[in-house]
N, C-alpha and C positions, 0 to 999 in steps of 0.2 A: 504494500500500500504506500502510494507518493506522498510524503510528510508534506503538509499545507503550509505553504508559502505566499505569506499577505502580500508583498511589496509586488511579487510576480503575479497575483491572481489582479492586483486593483491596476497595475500597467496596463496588461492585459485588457481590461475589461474599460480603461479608458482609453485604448487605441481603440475600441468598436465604439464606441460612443464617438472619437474623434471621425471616425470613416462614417458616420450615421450621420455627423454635422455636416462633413464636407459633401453628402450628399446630395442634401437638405441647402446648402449656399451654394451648390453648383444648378439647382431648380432657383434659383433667387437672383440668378446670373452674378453669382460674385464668384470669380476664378481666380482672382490671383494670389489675394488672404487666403482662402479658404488653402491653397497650395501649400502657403509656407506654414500653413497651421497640421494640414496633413503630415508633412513629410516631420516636423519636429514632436507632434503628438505622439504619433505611431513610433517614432525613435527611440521615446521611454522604454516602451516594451520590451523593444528588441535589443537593447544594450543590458536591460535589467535581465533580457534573458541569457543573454551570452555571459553574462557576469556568473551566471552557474557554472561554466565550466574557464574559470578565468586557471590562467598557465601560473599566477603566484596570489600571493596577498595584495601586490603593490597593483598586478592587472585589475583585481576584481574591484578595488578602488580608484584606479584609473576608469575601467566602465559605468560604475556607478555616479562617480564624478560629471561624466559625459554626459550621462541618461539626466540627471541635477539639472545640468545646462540646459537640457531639451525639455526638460519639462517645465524652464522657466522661460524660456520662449515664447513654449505654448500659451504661457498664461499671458503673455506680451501680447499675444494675436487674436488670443479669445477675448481681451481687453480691447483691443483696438478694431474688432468685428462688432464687441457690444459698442462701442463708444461712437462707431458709424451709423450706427442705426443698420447693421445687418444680422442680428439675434436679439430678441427678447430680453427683458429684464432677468427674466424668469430661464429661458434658458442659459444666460449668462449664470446668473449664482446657481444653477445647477453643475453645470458640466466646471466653471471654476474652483468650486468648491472641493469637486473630485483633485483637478489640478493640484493645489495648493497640501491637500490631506499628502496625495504621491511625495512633493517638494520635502515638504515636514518628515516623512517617511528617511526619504534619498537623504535628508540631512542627519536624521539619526544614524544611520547605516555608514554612511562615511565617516562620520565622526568618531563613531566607536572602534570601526574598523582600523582608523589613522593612530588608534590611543593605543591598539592592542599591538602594537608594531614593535 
């Protein structure tokens, strides 16, 4: 049985949330944000997931660090998607919310990580 892994199940689960928004602002004709929102949401995931099989300590904090970056991006352009007037109020502190929880998350995990060194 696969040990449950928060920081990878809520990446995860905010990259389809990210690919359900960019959907949703590609029917609303918004292509360009919704782009750089795509490719940095979804980048959480896939760095927190490669951080599983990271080659030392120092990689799997180098990935984590990265995935950090990307997830504060994200919240850069889901900020500046609400802030256009291209999402709701209401979708805005839904999907940021998730954002920020991941951010908070990625900063525990590296922190501790950088201490145990």
């Amino acid at each position: 049985m696969k040990k449950e892994n928060l920081i990878l199940d809520k990446s995860f689960a905010f990259a389809v949330r990210i690919i359900n928004l960019f959907k949703l602002l590609c029917r609303r004709k918004e292509y360009v944000l919704s782009k750089q929102l795509l490719r940095s949401g979804t980048a959480v995931g896939a760095l927190v997931r490669e951080s599983e099989h990271a080659q030392s300590r120092a990689d799997f904090i180098s990935k984590l660090s990265i995935a950090l970056k990307e997830a504060n991006e994200a919240e850069y352009w889901i900020l500046l998607l609400y802030r256009t007037d291209y999402i709701s109020k209401l979708e805005f502190e839904s999907i940021v919310r998730d954002c920020r929880e991941i951010v908070r998350m990625l900063i525990a995990i590296v922190r501790t990580s950088k201490q145990s060194i």
